[in-house]
C-alpha positions in Angstrom: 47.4 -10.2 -0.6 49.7 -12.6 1.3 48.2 -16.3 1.5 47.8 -15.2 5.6 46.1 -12.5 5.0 43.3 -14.2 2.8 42.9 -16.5 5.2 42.3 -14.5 7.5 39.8 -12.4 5.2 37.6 -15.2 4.8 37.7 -16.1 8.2 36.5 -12.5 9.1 34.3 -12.4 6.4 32.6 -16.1 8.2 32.6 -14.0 11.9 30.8 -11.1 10.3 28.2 -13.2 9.1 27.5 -15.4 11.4 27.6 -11.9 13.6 24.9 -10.9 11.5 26.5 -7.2 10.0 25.9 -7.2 6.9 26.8 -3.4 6.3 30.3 -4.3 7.8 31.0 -7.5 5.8 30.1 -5.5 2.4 32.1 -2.6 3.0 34.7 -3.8 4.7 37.7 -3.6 2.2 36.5 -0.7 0.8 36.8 1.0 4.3 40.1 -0.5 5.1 41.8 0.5 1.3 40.4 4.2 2.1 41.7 4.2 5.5 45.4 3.1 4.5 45.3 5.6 2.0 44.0 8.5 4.2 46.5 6.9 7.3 44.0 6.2 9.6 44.5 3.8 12.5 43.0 0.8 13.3 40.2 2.4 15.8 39.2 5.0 13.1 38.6 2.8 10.7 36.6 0.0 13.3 34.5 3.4 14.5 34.1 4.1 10.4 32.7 0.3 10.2 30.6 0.3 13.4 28.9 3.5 12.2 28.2 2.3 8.5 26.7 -0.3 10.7 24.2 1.8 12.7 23.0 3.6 10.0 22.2 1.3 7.7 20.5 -0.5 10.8 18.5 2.5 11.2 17.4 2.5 7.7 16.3 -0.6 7.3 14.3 -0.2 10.8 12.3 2.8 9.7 12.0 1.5 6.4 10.2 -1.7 8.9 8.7 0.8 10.8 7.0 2.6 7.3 6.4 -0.9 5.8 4.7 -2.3 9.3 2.9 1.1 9.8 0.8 0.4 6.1 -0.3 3.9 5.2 -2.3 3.7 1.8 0.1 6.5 0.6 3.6 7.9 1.0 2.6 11.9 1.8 4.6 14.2 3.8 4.0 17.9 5.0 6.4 19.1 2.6 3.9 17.7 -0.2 0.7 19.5 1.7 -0.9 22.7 -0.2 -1.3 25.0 2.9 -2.6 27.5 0.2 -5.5 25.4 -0.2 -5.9 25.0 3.7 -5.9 28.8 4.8 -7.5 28.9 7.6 -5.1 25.7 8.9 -2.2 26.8 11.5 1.1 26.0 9.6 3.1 26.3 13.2 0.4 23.8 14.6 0.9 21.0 11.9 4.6 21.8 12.7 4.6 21.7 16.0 2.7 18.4 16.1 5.5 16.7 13.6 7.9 16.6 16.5 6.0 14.3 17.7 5.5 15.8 21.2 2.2 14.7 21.9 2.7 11.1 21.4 5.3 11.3 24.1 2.6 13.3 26.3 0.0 10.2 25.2 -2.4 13.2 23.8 -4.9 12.4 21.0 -5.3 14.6 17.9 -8.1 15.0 16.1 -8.3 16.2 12.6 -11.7 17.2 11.5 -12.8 18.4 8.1 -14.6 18.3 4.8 -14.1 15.5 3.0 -10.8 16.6 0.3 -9.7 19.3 2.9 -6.6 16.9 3.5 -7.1 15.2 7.0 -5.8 11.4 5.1 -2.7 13.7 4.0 -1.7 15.1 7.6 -2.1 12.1 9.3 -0.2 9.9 7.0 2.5 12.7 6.9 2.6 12.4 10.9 2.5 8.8 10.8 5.1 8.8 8.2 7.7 11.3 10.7 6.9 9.5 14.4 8.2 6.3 11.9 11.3 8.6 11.3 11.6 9.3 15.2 11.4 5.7 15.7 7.9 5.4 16.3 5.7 2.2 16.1 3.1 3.6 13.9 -0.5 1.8 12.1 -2.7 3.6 10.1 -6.4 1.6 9.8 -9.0 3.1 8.0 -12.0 2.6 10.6 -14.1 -0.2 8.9 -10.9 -2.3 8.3 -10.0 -2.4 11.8 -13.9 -3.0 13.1 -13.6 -6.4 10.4 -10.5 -6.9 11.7 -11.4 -6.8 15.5 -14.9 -9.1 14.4 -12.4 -11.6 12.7 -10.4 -11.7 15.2 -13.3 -12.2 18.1 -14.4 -15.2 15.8 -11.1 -16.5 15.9 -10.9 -16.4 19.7 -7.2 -13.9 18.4 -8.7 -10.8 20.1 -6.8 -10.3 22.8 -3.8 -10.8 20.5 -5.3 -7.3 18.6 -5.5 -6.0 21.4 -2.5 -6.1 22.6 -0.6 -5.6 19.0 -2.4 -1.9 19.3 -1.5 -2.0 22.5 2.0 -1.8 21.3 1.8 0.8 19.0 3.2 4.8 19.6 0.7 6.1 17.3 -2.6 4.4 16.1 -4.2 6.5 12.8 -7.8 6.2 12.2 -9.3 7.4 9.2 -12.4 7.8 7.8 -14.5 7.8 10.7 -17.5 9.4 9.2 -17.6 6.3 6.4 -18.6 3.6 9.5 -21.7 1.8 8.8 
């Protein structure tokens, strides 16, 4: 590398950061040495940075998204026993992980036996309207009633409120447990 060229590297490297893309400043020679070696011009390789970019935007979002949402456990439908649920309709539970009614602002209710799996199902929904980009919060009921209290005492209610205004998808659980 020619005394220009480094230059010129760590001057990119400074534009990058203070650009704030991370992805492209780490991968950056790795993409361009692969890109000389496949012949690739210079718009292939800034459309290969720009979409190592995106992605890795869009994982750390969801994995904000999961983090912000704080289910108590990391369950998905492909982890649900069906077998033990018989009489539950598998293209139902499907159907509702596209996440169509949250777009049509339609409330579900899952009602069971207590170890039927309700906790499972709604975390595993949850957990995909997070993967479609979804702002998500899962409360179990008497943790959000404290929280609402506290907040009232702290004069920070309409604050909660309008945090859960926010949100795509609000999970209650345990509804049956409330004092």
């Amino acid at each position: 590398m020619t005394r220009k060229q480094t230059k010129s590297l760590v001057l990119l490297q400074h534009h990058l950061k203070n650009l704030r893309l991370p992805t492209i400043l780490r991968e950056c020679e790795k993409v361009a040495a692969r890109c000389a070696t496949d012949n690739v011009d210079h718009l292939g390789f800034l459309l290969q940075l720009c979409e190592l970019e995106l992605i890795e935007r869009e994982r750390r979002a969801a994995e904000r998204r999961l983090k912000a949402a704080k289910f108590p456990t990391y369950k998905t439908l492909e982890t649900f026993d069906f077998q033990a649920q018989p009489g539950l309709n598998k293209l139902l539970v499907s159907e509702l992980m596209r996440g169509e009614f949250i777009e049509q602002r339609e409330n579900i209710l899952l009602v069971g036996n207590s170890g039927t799996g309700k906790t499972h199902l709604a975390v595993a929904l949850g957990i995909a309207a997070c993967g479609q980009g979804k702002r998500v919060r899962f409360y179990q009921v008497t943790e959000l009633i404290t929280q609402l209290m506290e907040a009232r005492e702290q004069r920070e209610l309409t604050r909660l409120k309008k945090q859960i205004a926010k949100l795509d998808l609000l999970i209650l659980d345990e509804l049956g447990y409330v004092p």
